[in-house]
C-alpha positions in Angstrom: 19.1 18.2 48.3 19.2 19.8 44.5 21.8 17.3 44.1 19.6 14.2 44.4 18.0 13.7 41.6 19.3 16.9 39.5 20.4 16.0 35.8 19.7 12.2 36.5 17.1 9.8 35.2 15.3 8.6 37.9 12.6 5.7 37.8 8.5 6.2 39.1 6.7 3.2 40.5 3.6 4.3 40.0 0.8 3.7 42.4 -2.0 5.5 40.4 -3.2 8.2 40.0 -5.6 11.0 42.1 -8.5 12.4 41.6 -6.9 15.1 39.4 -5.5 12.5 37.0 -2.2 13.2 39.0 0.8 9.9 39.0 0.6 9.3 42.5 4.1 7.3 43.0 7.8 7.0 44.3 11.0 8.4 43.0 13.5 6.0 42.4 16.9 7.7 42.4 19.9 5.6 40.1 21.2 4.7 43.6 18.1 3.0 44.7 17.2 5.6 47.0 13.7 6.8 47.6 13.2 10.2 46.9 9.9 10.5 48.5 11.7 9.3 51.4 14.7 11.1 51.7 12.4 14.4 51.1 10.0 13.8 54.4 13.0 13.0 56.4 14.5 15.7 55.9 11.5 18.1 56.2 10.8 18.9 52.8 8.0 17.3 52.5 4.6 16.3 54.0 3.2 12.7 54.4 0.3 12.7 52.8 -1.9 10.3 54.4 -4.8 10.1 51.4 -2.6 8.4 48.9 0.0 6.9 51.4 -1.8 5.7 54.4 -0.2 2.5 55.3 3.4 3.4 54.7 4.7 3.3 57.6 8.6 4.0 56.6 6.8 7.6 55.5 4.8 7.9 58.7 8.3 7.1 60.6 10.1 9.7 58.9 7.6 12.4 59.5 7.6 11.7 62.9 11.5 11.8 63.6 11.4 15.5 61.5 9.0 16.4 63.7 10.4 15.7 66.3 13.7 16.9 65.4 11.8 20.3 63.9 13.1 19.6 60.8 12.6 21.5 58.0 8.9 22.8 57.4 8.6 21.8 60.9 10.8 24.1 62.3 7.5 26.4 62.2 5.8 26.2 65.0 2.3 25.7 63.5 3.2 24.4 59.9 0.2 24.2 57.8 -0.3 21.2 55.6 -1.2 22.2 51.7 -4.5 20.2 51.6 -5.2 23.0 54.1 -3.7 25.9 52.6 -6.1 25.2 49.5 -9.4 24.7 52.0 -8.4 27.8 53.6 -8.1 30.1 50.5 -11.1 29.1 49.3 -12.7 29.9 53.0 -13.1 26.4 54.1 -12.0 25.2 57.5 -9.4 22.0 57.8 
């Protein structure tokens, strides 16, 4: 996957930003291809529902690398990041 967008310029369409101040956006790869994309479907990466809730090309790909156990879903009881965070801080997700 290091090879996708590694030592390329790559273009954001950006979507806003969270409460953070983070760019919330997709990775456009010189190909065309989405990076956000190709990283969920492979595994890599979670859907995150808060900022992307009506994609539904997203929402697919989780849900064939699920399926598939794919990546980070391999594990049998993956834990999302949003949770992760709650959880150090002693708060249930």
């Amino acid at each position: 996957m290091s090879e996708l967008a590694f030592g390329k310029t790559v273009t954001v369409l950006t979507h806003g930003r969270d409460r953070y101040g983070r760019t919330i956006g997709d990775v456009i790869l010189p190909d065309g291809a989405n990076m956000n994309q190709a990283l969920v479907k492979v595994g890599l990466a979670w859907w995150y529902r808060q900022y992307a809730h009506q994609d539904d090309t997203l929402r697919m790909l989780e849900d064939k690398a699920r399926k598939d156990r794919r990546g980070l879903w391999a594990d049998p009881q993956p834990v999302p990041p949003w949770c992760w965070r709650k959880r150090k801080k002693g708060i249930a997700c």
